[in-house]
N, C-alpha and C positions, 0 to 999 in steps of 0.2 A: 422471561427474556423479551425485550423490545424487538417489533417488527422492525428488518433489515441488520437485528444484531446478529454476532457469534461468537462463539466461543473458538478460538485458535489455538494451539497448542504449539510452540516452539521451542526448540533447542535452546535451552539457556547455558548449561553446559555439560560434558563427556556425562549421558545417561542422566539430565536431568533435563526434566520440559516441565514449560508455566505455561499459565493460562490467559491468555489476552483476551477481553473482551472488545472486538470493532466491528465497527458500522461500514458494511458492505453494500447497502440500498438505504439512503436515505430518501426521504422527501421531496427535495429539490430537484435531485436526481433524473425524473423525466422533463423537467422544465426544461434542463442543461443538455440531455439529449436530442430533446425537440428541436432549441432554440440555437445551441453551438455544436450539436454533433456527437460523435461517437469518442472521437480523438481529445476532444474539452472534458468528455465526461469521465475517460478513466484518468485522467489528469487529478480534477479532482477528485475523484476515490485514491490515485495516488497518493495527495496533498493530506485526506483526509485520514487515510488508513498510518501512514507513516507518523504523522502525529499523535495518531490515540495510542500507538503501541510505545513511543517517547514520554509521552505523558506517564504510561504504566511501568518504565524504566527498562523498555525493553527498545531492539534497534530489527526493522524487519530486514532479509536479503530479498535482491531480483529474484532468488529462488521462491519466497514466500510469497513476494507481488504475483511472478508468473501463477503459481495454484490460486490466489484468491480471486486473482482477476481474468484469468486464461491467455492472458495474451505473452506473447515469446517473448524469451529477453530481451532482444534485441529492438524490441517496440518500446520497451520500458525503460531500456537505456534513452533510445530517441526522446520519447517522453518527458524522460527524468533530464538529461543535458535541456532541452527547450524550459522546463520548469524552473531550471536554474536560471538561466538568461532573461528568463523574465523577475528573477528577484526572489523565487522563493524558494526556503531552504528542506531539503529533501535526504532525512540524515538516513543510510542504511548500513548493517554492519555487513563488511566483509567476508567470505567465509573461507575458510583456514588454505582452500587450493590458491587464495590469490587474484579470484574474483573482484 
């Protein structure tokens, strides 16, 4: 396995989980810390990770951002509405309470 990969294991459905493989620490990663901060940088892990798991036909929740990333939902909601407003698209599935 690739430095900054994982392996994820999610709810695909009632008592069935798949395996996602994403990139949690990429490369670039301290540049974007450095250079735009803390807030740019789970951004793009946002941008990033929501992607690789769409790509793999799967859809992540706030729930799955909050464990990979640590931070509350409610930072990732913030996060995710600014992500939008700047144009990029941020798809997550829903989870069944209505989230």
């Amino acid at each position: 396995m690739d430095l900054g990969k994982l392996k994820y294991y999610i709810a695909a459905r009632k008592q069935e989980y798949r395996t996602l493989m994403l990139t949690l620490v990429d490369a670039a990663d301290e540049d974007t810390l450095s250079s735009q901060g803390l807030s740019e940088l789970r951004k793009k892990r946002i941008v990033r990770l929501t992607e690789e798991a769409q790509k793999q036909g799967m859809l992540l929740t706030y729930e799955d951002l909050n464990a990979l990333l640590l931070s509350s939902v409610s930072t990732l909601k913030r996060d995710i509405n600014s992500l939008k407003r700047e144009g990029y698209v941020v798809s997550l599935r829903r989870r069944r309470n209505g989230q």
